[in-house]
N, C-alpha and C positions, 0 to 999 in steps of 0.2 A: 791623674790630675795633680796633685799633689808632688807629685817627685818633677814635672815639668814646672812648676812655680816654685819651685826647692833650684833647680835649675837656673831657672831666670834672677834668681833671687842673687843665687851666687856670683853670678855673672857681672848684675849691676852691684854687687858690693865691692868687687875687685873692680870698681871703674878708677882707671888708670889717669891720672891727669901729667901731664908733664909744664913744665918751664920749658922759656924759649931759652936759646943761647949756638948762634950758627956757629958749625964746626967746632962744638963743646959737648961735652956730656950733659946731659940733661936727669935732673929731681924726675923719679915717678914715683911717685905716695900708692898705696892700697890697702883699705880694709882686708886684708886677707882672713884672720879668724875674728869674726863678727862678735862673738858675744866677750872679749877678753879686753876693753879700753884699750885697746893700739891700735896703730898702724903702720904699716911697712912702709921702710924709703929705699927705696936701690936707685943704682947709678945706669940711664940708659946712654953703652957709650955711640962714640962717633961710627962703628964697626957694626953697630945693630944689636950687641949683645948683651944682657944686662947683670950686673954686680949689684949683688944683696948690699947692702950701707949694716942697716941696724932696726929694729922694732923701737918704737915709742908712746910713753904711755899716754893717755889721752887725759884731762882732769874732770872733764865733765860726761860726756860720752860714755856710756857704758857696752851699747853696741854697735859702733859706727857701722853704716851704712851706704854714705856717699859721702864722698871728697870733691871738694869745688877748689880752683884758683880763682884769683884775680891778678893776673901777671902785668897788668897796665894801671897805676895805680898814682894818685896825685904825688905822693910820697915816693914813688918811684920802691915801692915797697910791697912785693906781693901779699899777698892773705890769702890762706887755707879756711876754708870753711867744709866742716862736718856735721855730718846732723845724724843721728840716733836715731836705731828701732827704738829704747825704751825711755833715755833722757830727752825730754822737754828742751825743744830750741836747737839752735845749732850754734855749735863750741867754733871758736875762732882763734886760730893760731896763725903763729907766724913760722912760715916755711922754710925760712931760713936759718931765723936760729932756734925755731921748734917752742918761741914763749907761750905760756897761754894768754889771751888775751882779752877770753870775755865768752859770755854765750849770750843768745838773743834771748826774748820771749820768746812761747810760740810752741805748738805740741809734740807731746813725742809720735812716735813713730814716723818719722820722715824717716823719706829714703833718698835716691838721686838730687844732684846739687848739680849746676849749671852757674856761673856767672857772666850777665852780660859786662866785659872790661871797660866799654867804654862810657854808658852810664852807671854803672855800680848798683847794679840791681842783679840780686841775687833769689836765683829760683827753687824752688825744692818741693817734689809730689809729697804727700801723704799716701805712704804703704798702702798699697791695697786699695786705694778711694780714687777718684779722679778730680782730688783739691791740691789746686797748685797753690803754694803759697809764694807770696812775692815780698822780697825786702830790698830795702835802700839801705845801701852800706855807703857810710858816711867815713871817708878814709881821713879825715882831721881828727875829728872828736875818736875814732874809731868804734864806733859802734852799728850795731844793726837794727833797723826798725823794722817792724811786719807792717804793710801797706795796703796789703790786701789777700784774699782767698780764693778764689775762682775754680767753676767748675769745667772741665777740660772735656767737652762732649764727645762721646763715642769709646769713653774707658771707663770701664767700673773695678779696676784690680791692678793701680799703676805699683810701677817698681824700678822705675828711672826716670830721668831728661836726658837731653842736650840739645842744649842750644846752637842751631844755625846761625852763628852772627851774618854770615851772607847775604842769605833772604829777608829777613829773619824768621825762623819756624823752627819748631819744634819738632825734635823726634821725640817720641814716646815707647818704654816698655812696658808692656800691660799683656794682664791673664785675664782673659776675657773667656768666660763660660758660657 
């Protein structure tokens, strides 16, 4: 049980997010070593294959865990949002030129981050529980507020999102015993 939630764990901490940009290379960020404040950017090219960039440290985050964009943004300004196994809230940089920018309230151990682009509302489970927490990212002031917590019925051991903006629905990963 144990080495399949070690698994899954991995899996969603390596959640790959990219930037848009047709017939460009495209940013993909990953937590790859969870417990060390960074994370990785490599270059996905136009050919499918990807070049390592650089690791980067993180200021607030001690064990990033999920990586969210907002790639549609008032500002015409994307935001990375990360959020921590063990630091409280989620750290907010900017993906481009890697500033920090701020961290919200809000508890540690989140894991997977989802952003909806086009209301600026930003999602993130808590490890292990099935409490989604929900904020509004205010891209003027720049900052992020918690709105609410809710319980996401039929998971008691999440360890990601992502959000369908299509439908709109959620997928969910979770260790269900």
């Amino acid at each position: 049980m144990k080495t399949k939630g070690i698994v899954v764990f991995i899996l969603m901490a390596s959640l790959i997010v990219s930037l848009a940009g047709p017939a460009a290379g495209k940013s993909v960020y990953l937590s790859a070593n969870h417990h060390t404040s960074q994370f990785d950017a490599s270059n996905l090219n136009p050919d499918g294959t990807v070049t390592y960039q650089a690791t980067y440290s993180l200021v607030h985050s001690t064990d990033p865990a999920g990586i969210g964009i907002d790639a549609v943004t008032a500002t015409d300004q994307p935001i990375m949002f990360i959020s921590s196994e063990f630091s409280p809230g989620v750290e907010i940089v900017n993906p481009v030129t890697l500033e920090y920018m701020g961290v919200s309230s809000g508890p540690s151990n989140l894991t997977g981050v989802d952003v909806d682009d086009v209301d600026d509302i930003v999602y993130t489970l808590r490890r292990q529980s099935n409490d989604l927490y929900i904020y509004k990212w205010d891209p003027v002031a720049k900052f992020l507020t918690q709105q609410a917590v809710i319980d996401l019925p039929g998971m008691n051991y999440g360890y990601g999102i992502a959000l369908d903006d299509s439908r709109p629905k959620f997928d969910t990963c979770s260790y269900n015993f």
